[in-house]
C-alpha positions as CSV (number, residue, x, y, z in Angstrom):
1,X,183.0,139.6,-27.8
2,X,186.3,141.3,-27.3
3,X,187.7,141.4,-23.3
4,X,189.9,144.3,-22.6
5,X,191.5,145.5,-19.5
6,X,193.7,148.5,-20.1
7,X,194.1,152.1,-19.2
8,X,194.5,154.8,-21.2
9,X,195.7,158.3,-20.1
10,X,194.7,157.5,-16.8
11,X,191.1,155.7,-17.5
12,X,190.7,152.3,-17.0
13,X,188.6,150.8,-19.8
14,X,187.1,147.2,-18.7
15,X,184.6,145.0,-20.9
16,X,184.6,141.7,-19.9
17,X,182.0,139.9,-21.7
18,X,180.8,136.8,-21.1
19,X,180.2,135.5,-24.9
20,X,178.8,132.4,-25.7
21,X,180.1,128.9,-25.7
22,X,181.7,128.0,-28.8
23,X,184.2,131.5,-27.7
24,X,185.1,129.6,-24.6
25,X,188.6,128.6,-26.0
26,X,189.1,131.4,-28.3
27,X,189.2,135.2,-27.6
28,X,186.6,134.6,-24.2
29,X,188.7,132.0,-22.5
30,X,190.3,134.3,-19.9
31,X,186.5,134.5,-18.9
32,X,185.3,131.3,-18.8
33,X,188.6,130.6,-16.8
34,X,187.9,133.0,-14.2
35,X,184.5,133.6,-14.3
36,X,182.8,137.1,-13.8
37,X,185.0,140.0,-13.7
38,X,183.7,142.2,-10.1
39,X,184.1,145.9,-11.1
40,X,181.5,147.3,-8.3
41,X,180.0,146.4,-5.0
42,X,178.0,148.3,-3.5
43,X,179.0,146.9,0.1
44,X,182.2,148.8,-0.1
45,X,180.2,151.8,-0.2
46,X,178.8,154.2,-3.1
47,X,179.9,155.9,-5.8
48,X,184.2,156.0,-5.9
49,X,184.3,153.8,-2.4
50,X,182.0,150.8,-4.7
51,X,185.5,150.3,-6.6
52,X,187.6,146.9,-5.1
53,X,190.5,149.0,-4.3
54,X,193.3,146.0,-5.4
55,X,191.5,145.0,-9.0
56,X,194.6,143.7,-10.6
57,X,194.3,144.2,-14.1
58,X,193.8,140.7,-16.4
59,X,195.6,140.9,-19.4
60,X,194.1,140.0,-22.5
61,X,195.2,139.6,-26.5
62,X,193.8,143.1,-27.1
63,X,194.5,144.8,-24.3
64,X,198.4,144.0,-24.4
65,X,198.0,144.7,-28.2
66,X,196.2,148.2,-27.5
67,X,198.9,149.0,-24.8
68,X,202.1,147.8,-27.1
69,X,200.7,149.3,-30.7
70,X,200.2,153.0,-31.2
71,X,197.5,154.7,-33.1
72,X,197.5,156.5,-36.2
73,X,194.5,158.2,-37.0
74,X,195.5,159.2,-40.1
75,X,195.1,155.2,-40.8
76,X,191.6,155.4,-39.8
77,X,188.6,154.0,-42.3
78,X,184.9,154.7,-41.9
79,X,184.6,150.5,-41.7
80,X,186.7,147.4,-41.3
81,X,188.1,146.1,-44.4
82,X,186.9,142.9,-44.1
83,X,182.9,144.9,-42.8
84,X,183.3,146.4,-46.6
85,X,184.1,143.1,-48.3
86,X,181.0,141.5,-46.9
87,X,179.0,144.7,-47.6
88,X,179.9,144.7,-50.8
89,X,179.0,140.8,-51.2
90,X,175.1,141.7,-50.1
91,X,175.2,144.7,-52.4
92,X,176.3,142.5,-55.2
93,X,174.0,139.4,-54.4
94,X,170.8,142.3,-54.4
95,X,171.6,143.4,-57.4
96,X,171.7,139.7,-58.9
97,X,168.2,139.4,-58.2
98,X,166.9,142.0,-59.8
């Protein structure tokens, strides 16, 4: 569970979940601090007029990181590093057991 509030070339990109318990004073904290995050409301209206037209954005750990690091997609990997390690640590164990 990984809140971000940022835009990108002129998107804004919003998850704000509500993970569970033990996140509460880690990465989810913003969101137990301020409870849910309104991004529609159908009294305003439908479709564009739903939006709160002053949502201030919330900054989180990843969204300021997102904002201040650039990508390079020539970096990019099919999985995390540390997604292979423990891939790899399954495939080993299987193969112990046979």
């Amino acid at each position: 569970h990984i809140p971000i509030d940022l835009t990108l070339d002129g998107i804004r990109y919003v998850q704000w979940p509500l993970g569970y318990a033990r996140e509460a004073t880690a990465q989810c904290s913003k969101i137990f601090s301020s409870g849910p995050l309104l991004v529609y409301d159908s009294r305003l209206g439908s479709g564009p007029g739903g939006l709160p037209p002053n949502m201030t954005s919330l900054d989180t750990h990843w969204s300021k990181y997102y904002r201040e690091s650039s990508r390079d997609e020539s970096q990019m990997e099919d999985l995390a590093p540390w997604v292979m390690t423990y891939l790899q640590s399954k495939i080993d164990k299987a193969k112990s057991l046979d």
